[in-house]
Structures are given as C-alpha cells and as structure tokens.
C-alpha positions as CSV (number, residue, x, y, z in Angstrom):
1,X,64.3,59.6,-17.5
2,X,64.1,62.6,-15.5
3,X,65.5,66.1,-16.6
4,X,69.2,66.8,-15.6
5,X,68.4,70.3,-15.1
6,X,65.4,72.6,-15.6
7,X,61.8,70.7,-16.2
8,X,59.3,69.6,-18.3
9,X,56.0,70.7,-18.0
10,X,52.7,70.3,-19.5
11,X,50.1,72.8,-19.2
12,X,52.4,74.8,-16.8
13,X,52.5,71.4,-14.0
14,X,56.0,69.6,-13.2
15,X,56.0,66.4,-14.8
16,X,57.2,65.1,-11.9
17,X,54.4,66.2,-9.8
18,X,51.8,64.0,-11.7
19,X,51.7,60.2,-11.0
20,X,53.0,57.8,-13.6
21,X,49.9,56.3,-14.4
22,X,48.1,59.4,-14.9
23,X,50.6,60.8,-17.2
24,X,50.7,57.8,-19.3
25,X,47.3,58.3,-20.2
26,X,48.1,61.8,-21.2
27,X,50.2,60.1,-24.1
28,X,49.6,58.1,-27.1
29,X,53.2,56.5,-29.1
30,X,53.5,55.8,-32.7
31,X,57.0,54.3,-33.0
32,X,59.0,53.1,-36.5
33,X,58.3,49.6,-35.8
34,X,55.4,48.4,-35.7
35,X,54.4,46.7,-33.0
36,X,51.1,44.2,-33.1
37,X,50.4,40.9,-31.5
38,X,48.9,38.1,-32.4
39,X,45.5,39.1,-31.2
40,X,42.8,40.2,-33.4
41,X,42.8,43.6,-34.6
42,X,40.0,44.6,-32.1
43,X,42.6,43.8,-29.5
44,X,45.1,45.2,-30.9
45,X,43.3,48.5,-31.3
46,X,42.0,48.6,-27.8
47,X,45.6,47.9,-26.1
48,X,46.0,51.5,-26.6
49,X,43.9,52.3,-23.8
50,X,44.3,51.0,-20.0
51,X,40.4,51.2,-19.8
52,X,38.0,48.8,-21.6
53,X,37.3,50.4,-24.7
54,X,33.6,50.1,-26.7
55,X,33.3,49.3,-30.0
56,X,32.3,52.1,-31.6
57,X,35.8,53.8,-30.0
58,X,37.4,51.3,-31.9
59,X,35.9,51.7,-35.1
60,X,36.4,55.6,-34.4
61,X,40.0,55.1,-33.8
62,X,40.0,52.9,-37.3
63,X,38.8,55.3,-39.1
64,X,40.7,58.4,-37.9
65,X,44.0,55.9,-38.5
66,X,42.5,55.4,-42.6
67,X,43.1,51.9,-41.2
68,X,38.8,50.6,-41.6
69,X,39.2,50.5,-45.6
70,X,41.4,47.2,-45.4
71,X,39.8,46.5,-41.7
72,X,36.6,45.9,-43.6
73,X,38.4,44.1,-46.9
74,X,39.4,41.0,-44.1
75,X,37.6,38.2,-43.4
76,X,36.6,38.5,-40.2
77,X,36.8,42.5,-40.4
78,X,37.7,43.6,-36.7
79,X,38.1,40.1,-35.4
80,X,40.7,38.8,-37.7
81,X,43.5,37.6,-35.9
82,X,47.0,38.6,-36.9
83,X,50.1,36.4,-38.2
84,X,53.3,36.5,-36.0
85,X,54.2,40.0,-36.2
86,X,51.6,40.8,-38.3
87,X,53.5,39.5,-41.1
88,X,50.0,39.3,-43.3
89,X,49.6,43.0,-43.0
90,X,51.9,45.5,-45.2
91,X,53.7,47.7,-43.7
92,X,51.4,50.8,-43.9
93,X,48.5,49.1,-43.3
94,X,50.5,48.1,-39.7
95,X,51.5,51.6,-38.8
96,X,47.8,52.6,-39.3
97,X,47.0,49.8,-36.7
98,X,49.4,51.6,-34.5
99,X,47.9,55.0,-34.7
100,X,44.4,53.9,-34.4
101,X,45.8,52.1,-31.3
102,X,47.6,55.4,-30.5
103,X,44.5,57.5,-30.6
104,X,41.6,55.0,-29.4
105,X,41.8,56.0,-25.8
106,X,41.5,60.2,-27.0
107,X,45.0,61.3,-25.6
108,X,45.3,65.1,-25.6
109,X,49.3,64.5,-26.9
110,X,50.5,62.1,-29.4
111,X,54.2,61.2,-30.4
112,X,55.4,59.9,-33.1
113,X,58.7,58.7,-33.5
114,X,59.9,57.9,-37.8
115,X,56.4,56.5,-37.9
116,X,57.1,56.7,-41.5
117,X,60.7,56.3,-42.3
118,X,60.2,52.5,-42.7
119,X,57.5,52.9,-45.6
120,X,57.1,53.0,-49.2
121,X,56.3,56.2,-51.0
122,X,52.5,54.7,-51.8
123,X,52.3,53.8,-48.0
124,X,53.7,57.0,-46.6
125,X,51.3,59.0,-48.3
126,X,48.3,56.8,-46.8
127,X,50.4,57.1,-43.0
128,X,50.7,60.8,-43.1
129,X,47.1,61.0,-44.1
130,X,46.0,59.0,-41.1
131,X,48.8,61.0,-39.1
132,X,47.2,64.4,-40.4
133,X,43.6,63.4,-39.3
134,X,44.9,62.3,-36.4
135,X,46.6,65.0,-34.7
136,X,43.9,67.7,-35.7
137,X,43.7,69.2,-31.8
138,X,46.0,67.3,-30.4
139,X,49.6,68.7,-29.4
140,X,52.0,66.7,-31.7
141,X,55.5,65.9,-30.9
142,X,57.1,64.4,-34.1
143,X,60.5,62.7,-34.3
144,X,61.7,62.7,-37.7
145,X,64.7,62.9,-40.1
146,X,62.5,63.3,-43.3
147,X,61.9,66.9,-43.3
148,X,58.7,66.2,-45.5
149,X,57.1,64.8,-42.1
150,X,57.3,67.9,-40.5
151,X,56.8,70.4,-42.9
152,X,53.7,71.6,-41.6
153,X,54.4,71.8,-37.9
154,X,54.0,74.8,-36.2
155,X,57.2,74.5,-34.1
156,X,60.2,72.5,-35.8
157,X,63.3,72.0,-33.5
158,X,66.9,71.0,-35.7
159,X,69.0,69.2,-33.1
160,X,72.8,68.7,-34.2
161,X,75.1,66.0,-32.3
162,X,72.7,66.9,-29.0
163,X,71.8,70.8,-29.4
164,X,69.7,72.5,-30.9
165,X,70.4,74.7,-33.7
166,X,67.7,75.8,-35.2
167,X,63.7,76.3,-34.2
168,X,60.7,78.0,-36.1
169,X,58.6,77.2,-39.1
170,X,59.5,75.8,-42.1
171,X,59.6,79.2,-44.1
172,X,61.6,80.7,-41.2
173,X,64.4,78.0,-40.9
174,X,64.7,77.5,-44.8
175,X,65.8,81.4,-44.7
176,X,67.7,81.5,-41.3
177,X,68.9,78.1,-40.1
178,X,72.4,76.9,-42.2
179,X,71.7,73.1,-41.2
180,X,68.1,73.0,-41.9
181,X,68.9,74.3,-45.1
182,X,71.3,71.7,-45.8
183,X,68.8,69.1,-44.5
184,X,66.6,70.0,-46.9
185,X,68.9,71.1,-49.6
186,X,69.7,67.2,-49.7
187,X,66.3,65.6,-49.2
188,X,65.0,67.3,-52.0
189,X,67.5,66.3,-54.5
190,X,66.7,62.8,-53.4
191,X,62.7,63.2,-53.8
C-alpha cells in the first residue's frame, strides 16, 4: 500500500525509490499465526531468505529464536519434517520457528505483528525471550495489544480508532497519555 500523503522512509530514502525486491530483503515478519509447511524444519528456516542459506545460518537463526533446544530433542533434529500445519509442534515452539525464519537471512528491521497474543503464559515467556535476543540491533516495529510486549521499546505509539494518541516511553505515557493509562490500568488487573 502506498502512503496517501507524506512518506515513509528508511534511513532518510523514499520507500518508493527502492525496488520491491530489495526492500523486501530489508524486512523480516513474525505474524500471530504461525505459518510453517510441511517441509522439514531446515526448510522451513531457510524460507526466510530469498538466497540459499548455509547451515550454520540456520542453526544461528535457531538459536537466536531459543527454537535449537526442542530442534535438537526431535528425531531427525533439523531434518524432521513437519505435520500439516505443524500440528506436532506447540504453539511457542512454532512462533520460535517463525522468528528464526524471520531473522536467518540478518535483516536490519524486523516486525512483529501479536507474535505472542496467541500463546500461553509458559510459552510467551520462552517467545519474548527469543523476540528479545532477536531484535538486539535491529530496528523493531512491534504490533501489539498486550502492553507487556512493548514495555521496553524505546518508542511506543497508542493509536485509537486510526490516530494516534499517544507516543513516548513507557514511563512517559503512564504519566501523560489518558488511553495508555487505561490500557494498562486494565491489563494489569487481568495479569
């Protein structure tokens, strides 16, 4: 989709003067659901780059995601192939696939979109460990409703119905941003 007015801009260059291609490599997606093939995890890791991709990235990109420790519990390890859907994985252990897949090709921005608002409490925890190690110099857009996501973000933007309302740090929102407040008024009762 392009801009209706203004533009978007990475490192100061038009979006729109880079080619397609080119800026797809610039990105790597984690999205809520999580989606794997039926391939073998090696595949499925190394669909995350449009280059071949060695080995060792892989396993690099496995570890960063805190997805090797089951990797290594399977079977076949790397080469296991994958049920439908990856219905023989858990949910966690599949988002961790998809941020290893994310980060195997070394993209300098990541996005994650709810990457964790499908999950357990247990398998949250291991997700946002393997979403910490993996956005360590990387700029990190992060779509979220749970504020406990984005907590540590440097930049948090509160959109309402479209607009934003709010932007700063946590500490700076909690004392100046009614809806933020409110946000968070409510997901900590629930926690």
């Amino acid at each position: 989709y392009d801009v209706k007015h203004g533009s978007i801009k990475i490192d100061g260059i038009d979006i729109r003067d880079i080619k397609l291609d080119d800026l797809r490599r610039l990105f790597g997606v984690v999205t809520q659901d999580s989606v794997l093939f039926t391939k073998s995890i090696r595949e499925n890791i190394a669909y995350g780059s449009q280059n071949e991709v060695q080995d060792e990235h892989i396993r690099a990109a496995a570890r960063i995601a805190n997805a090797e420790e089951f990797i290594l519990e399977l079977p076949r390890t790397y080469d296991e192939p994958l049920a439908n859907k990856a219905s023989d994985l858990s949910g966690g252990q599949r988002q961790r696939l998809c941020i290893a897949r994310a980060v195997v090709a070394d993209p300098p921005i990541l996005i994650f979109d709810e990457a964790t608002s499908a999950l357990d409490t247990d398998s949250e925890k291991k997700v946002q460990d393997a979403i910490d190690e993996a956005t360590r110099n990387r700029t990190v857009i992060m779509i979220a409703h749970r504020l406990s996501t984005v907590l540590k973000a440097d930049t948090i933007i509160v959109l309402e119905k479209g607009e934003i309302v709010g932007m700063g740090r946590h500490e700076e929102l909690i004392k100046n941003c009614p809806r933020y407040q409110q946000l968070y008024q409510i997901q900590s009762n629930v926690e």
